[in-house]
N, C-alpha and C positions, 0 to 999 in steps of 0.2 A: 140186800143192802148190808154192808158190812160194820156196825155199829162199837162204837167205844163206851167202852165202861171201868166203872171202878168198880173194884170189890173189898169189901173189909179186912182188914190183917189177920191171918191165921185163916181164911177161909180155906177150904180143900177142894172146892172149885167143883163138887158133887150136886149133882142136880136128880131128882126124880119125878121123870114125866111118867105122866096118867098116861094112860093107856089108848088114848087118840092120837098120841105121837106120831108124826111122821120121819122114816129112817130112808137115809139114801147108804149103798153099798158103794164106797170107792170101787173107781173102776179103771182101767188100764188099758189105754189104746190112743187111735189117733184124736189128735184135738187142732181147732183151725181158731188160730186168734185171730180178729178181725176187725173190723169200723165199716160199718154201713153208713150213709147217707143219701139222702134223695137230690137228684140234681136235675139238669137241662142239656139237651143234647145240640151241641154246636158246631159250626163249622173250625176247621181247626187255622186256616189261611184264609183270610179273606177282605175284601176293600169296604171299608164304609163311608158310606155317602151321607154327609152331613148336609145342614143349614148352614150358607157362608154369608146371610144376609142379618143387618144388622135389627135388633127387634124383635117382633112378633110380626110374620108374613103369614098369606091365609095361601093355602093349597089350591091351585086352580085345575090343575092334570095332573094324574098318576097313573104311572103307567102297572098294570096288574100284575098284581102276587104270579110268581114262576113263572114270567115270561122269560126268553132267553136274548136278553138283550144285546146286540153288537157295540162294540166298541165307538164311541159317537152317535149312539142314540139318544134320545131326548126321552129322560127316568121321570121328573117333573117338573114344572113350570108353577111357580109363584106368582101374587099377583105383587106387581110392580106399576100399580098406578099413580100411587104414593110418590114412590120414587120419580115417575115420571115426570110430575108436577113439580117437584123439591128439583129436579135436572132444568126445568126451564128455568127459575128463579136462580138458578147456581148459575146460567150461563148472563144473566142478564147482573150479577154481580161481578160475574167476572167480566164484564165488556168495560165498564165503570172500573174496575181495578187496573184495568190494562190500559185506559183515558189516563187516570191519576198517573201512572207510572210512565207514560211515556212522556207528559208533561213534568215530573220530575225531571226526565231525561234531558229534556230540551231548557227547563229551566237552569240544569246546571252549567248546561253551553254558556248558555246565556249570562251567569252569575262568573264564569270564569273569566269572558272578554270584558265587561267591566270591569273585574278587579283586577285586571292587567293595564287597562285605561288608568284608573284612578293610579295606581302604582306608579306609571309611569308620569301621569302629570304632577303627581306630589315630586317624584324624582326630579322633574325636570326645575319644578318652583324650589325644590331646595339646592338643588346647581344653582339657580341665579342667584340668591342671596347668599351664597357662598362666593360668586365670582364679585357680586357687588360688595360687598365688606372685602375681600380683598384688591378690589380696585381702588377702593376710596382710601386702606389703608398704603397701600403701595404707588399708587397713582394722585388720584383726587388731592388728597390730604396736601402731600410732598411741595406740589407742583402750584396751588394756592398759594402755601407758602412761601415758597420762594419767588412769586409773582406780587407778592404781598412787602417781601423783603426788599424786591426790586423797586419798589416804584417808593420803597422808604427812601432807597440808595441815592435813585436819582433826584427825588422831593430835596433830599439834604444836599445835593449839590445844586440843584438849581439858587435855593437858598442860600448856600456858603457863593453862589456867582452874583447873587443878589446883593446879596450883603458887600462883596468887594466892588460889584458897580455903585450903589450907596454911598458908600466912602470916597470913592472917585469921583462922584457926582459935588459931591458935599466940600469936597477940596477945590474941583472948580469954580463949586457958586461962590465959594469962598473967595476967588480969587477974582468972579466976575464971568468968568467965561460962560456959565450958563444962567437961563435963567431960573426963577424961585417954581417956577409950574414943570420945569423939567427935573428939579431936585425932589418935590414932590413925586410925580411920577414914579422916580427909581424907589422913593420911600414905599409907597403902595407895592408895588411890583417885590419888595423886599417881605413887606409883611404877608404878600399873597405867599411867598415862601416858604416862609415859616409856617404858615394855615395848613400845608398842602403837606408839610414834614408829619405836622402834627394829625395830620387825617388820614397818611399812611401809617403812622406809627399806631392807631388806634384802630384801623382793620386788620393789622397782624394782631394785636389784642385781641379785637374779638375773636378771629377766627382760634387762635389758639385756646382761650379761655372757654368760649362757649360754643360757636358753629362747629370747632371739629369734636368734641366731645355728643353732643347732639348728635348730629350726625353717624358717629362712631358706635354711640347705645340703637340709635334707629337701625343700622344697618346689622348689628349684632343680635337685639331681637326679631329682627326680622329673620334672619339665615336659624335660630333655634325653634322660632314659631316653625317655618318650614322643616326644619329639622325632626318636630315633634309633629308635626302633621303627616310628615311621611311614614312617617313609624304608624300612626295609625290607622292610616290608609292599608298600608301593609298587614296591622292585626284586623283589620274592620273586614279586609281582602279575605286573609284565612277565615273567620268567623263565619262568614257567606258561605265561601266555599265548603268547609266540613259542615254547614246547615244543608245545605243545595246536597251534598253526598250523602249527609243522612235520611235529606227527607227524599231520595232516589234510592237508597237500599231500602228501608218501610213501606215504599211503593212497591217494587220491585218483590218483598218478600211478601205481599199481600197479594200480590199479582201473582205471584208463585200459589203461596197457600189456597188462593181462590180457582187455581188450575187443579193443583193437588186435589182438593176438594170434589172438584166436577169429574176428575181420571173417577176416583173413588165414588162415586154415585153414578156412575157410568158401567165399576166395576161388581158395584150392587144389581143395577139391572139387568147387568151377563149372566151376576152369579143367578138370578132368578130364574134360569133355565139352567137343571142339573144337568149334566148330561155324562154317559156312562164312561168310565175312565179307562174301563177295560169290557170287555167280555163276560156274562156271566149270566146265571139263573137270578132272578129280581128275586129278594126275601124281605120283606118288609122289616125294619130294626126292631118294631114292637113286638115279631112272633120266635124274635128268639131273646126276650127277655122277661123275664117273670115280674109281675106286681106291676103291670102297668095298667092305666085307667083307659084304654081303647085303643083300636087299631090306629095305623095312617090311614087316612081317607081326604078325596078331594073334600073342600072347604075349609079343614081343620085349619087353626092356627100354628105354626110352630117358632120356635125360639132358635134365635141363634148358637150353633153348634150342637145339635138338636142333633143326634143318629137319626135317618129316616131312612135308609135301605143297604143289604149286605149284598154285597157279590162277590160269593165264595170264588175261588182261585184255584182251588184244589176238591178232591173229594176226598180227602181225609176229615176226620173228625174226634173230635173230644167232647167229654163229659165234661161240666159246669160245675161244682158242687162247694158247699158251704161248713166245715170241718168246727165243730165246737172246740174251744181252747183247750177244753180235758182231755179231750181226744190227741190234739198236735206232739204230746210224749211219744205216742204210738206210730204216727203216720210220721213216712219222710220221702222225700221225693229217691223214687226206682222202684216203689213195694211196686208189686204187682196188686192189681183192681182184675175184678170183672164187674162188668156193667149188664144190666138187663132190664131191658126198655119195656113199659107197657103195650105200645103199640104194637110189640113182637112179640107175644107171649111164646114161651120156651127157648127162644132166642138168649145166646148168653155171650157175650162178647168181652175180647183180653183187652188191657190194655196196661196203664204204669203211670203212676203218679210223674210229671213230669214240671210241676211248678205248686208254692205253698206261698201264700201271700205275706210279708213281712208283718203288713198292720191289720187289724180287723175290718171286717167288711163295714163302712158306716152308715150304711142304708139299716142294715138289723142294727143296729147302736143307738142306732136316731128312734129308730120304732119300738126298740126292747133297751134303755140304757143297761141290765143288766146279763144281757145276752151276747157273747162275744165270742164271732165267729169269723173266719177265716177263710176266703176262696181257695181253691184249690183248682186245677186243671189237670183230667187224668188222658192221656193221649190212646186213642181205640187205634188197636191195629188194625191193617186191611184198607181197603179204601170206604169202606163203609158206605154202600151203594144203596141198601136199604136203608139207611139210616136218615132222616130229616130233617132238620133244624127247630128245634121248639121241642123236641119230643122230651117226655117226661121220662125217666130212667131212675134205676135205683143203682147205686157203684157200690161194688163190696170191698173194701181195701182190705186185701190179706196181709198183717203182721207178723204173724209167725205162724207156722206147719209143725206139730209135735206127731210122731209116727208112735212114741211111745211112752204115753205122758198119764200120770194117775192125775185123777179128775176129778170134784165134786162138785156139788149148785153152788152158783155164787153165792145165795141166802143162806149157806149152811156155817158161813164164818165171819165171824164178830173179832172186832179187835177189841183184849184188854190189856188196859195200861197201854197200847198203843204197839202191842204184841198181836199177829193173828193167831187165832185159838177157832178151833171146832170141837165139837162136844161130841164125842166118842158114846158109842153106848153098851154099857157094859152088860153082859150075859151074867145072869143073875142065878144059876145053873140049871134051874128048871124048864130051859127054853123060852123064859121070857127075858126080858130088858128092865130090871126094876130101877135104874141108876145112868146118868151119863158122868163124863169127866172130861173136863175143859183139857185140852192138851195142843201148847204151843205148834204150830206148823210155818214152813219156809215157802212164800207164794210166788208165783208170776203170775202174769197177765189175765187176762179174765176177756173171754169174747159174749159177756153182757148174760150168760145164763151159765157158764161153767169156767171157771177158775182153775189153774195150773197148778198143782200142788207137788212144792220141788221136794218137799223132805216133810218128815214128822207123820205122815200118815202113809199105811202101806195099802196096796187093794186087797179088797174085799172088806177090809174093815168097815163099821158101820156108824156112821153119822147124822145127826140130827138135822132135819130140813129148816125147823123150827126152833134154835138153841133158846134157851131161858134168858128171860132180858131181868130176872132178877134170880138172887138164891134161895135156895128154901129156907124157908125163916125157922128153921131146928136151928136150936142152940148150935154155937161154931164150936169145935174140934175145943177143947181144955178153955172154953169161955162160956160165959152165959149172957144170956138177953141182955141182961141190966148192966153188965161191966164190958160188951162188945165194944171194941177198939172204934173213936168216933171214925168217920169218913175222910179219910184226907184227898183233896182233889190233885189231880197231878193236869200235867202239860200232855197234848197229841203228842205221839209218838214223832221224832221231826224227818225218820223216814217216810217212801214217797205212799203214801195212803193207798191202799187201795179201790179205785174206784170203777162206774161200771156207765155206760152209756145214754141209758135210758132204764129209770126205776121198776124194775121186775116185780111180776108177782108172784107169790110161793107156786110151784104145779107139783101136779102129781110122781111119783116117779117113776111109771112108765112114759110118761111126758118127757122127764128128763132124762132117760137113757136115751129117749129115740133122738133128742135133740144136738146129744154128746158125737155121734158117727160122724157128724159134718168136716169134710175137708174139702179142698178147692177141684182136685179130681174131679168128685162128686156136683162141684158146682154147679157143671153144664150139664146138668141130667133133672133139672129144676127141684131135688130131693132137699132143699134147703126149708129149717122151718123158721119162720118168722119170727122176730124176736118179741119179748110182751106178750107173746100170746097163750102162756100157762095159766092154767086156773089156781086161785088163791085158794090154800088148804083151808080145809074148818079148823073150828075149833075158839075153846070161849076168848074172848079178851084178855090181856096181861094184867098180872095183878102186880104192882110195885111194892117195892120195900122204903121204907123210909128211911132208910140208911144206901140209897143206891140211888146214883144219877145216872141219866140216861143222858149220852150227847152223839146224836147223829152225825155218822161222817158225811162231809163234802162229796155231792155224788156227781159222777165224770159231765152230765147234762143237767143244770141247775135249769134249763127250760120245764123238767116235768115234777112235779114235787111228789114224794111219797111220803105219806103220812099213815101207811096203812100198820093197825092193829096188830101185835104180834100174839101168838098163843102164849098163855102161859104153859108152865112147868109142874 
């Protein structure tokens, strides 16, 4: 683990390890940067057959893991009794939908020919009191009148002939020639004259003064009453009819919906017989998925859009695997992988990262919130005939092939001030080591137990397995204990840190030269050594200074913590 620190001003960066020390020799050859992860082996083309029923349905028949089922066979059967019962109920709502809406229908027949009726009879009552105010006022009126004028005309001359008989009467009696009962007579007969002037002249009065006025208001509210009845006839007509049309589309679309309804629960008791959409070997969806809580089996439950079976399409296949965020620097879709599966021990198979998931897996996010990882799909060449679905495999993603790269343990470099530094050990002449020296170095990549070392250190030179995580507490170079420059804390370096995949433990170093050989050649020859598995050096616990902080770097898989003890110096 490559650790940060500070060191006090003027320090010379000298250290003297005891005599347990452990030394690694740079060394110069090939080196294979890499990313291991454990995955699942799947098919790479294939059909899945889901739950299309609504709910929780219980499995009544399934048909058996690796059968090879035909196109049109029956995979399983749900129970659909439920549904069955909810299908008669649906059909006996829609008979009563389809009553409602046809009686809409015929109700609107029926609401149209009355309000055509009423329309028309108001029409016709408002013609008549239109043609009757214009008769009374062109006809009736006129013709009264002058029937009225007339019989004045003739009353006043009957009367002016009365009156002159009168007078001729009254001039005979006068003279003898008639008698007093015939003078009388013309007298009566004169005055009936007069009565009859005066009895015509008083029915043009009235009629003019009040019968034709009368008259004239009755027949003019009459023609606006009708006036005003037809107009509502006419709105009262519309009002009907857009009721009668509304309440025939809410029929109409209830009758719909209640058919909709019954397609669709008709469409559930289909979907309750799965049946195979193509050709293919049965794989049950639960054996090619990890962390599930049991197989498919008849009687289970499942949920709607539920995977319950694959039928591969092809015999090609892919690796499954879950890529930690520290790692996604290193891996990009085209490395080349080799994969090799448990169930094939010595078995070692090519293949190439061929897809990297934009967002994190949230199945481990939900289970680990501070775990964040990454599907990936690596594509196996060949058709992979041996290969099965479900099979557990380990991928080795190759990053980089150095042919001729100096090397040392990851644990052997610390960054100070945010600088990598390895502790060199200096030959003290006697052919021992009394002394190491921090001395800056230029890194690449790191395949989790040895580190790429681009510059600063040459082979063969000798470095510390175990660097000092504090300095010797001898007075510093032109300072002493009491006037030592305090501690200044500084910022990480804001280049990219380096980090390591899973927390190592110190190993020996014939451990780590054997471990340094590895490259991808090599791979299919099973000579690869597993990572983690060096043994932690002795040696006593670290003593600190109390002018030195210790802050562990961010290590590439924050899933495994290391907190282990370093030696001192």
């Amino acid at each position: 683990c490559i650790r940060d620190r500070m060191i006090p001003a003027g320090h010379n960066n000298d250290s003297h390890p005891d005599g347990g020390s452990l030394l690694f020799t740079a060394k110069r050859g090939p080196l294979t940067i890499s990313v291991t992860e454990s995955g699942t082996i799947d098919n790479r083309e294939k059909i899945v057959v889901k739950s299309e029923v609504e709910g929780e349905t219980k499995i009544l028949f399934l048909v058996p893991e690796g059968t090879y089922a035909q196109k049109g066979d029956l995979l399983i059967e749900l129970d659909a009794s439920a549904l069955e019962e909810e299908q008669t109920k649906q059909q006996i709502a829609l008979l009563k939908a389809e009553a409602a809406y046809i009686h809409a229908r015929e109700n609107l027949e029926v609401t149209y020919s009355e309000s055509q009726s009423n329309i028309a009879k108001a029409l016709l009552e408002y013609e008549f009191a239109k043609t009757d105010l214009t008769k009374y006022l062109e006809g009736e009126y006129p013709q009264e009148r002058q029937k009225l004028q007339a019989n004045i005309s003739l009353a006043e001359e009957e009367y002016q002939r009365a009156e002159d008989k009168l007078a001729w009467s009254q001039k005979l009696h006068n003279e003898g020639h008639i008698t007093k009962t015939e003078l009388e007579a013309d007298i009566l007969a004169a005055k009936r004259s007069e009565i009859e002037v005066k009895l015509a002249q008083s029915e043009l009065d009235l009629l003019t003064q009040y019968t034709h006025q009368r008259k004239l208001d009755e027949l003019k509210s009459n023609f606006e009453q009708t006036e005003k009845a037809f107009d509502r006839i006419k709105r009262k007509a519309a009002a009907d009819n857009t009721q009668a049309e509304a309440d025939l589309k809410a029929k109409k679309s209830e009758f719909e919906r209640q058919q909709d309804q019954l397609e669709k629960i008709n469409q559930k008791i289909a979907n309750c017989r799965i049946i195979a959409p193509v050709s293919g070997m049965v794989i049950y969806a639960t054996s090619s998925r990890r962390g599930q809580q049991g197989p498919v089996q008849e009687g289970q439950d499942v949920r709607e859009g539920q995977q319950l079976i694959h039928l591969p399409t092809t015999s090609s296949m892919i690796a499954r695997v879950k890529i930690h965020e520290s790692s996604l620097q290193k891996v990009r879709v085209g490395l080349p992988a080799i994969v090799s599966v448990d169930a094939l021990p010595g078995r070692r198979f090519t293949g190439r990262v061929n897809n990297i998931a934009l967002l994190p897996d949230p199945t481990s996010a939900w289970i680990n919130p501070d775990l964040k990882v990454y599907r990936a799909e690596i594509h196996i060449d060949g058709d992979g005939i041996d290969l099965r679905t479900g099979m557990t495999c380990q991928v080795e993603i190759i990053v980089e092939q150095h042919d001729n790269a100096v090397y040392v343990p990851l644990q052997s470099v610390v960054r100070v001030g945010g600088q990598p530094v390895v502790y060199v050990a200096k030959n003290s002449g006697n052919g021992s080591h009394a002394a190491s020296q921090a001395r800056p170095v230029e890194i690449g990549l790191d395949n989790n137990r040895m580190i790429n070392i681009l510059a600063g250190l040459s082979e063969g030179e000798q470095v510390l397995l175990a660097p000092p995580l504090a300095p010797s507490e001898a007075p510093l170079a032109g300072s002493n204990a009491s006037s030592a420059a305090p501690l200044a804390e500084t910022a990480t370096s804001p280049e990219t840190p380096l980090v390591m995949t899973e927390a190592p433990r110190r190993a020996a170093p014939e451990d780590i030269e054997a471990s340094s050989e590895t490259s991808l050649e090599a791979a299919g020859a099973s000579s690869e050594v597993p990572s983690g598995k060096t043994e932690p050096s002795a040696g006593p616990p670290a003593t600190f200074s109390s002018s030195i902080e210790i802050r562990p770097l961010q290590l590439e898989k924050s899933r495994t913590s290391f907190n282990e003890s370093e030696p001192s110096d």
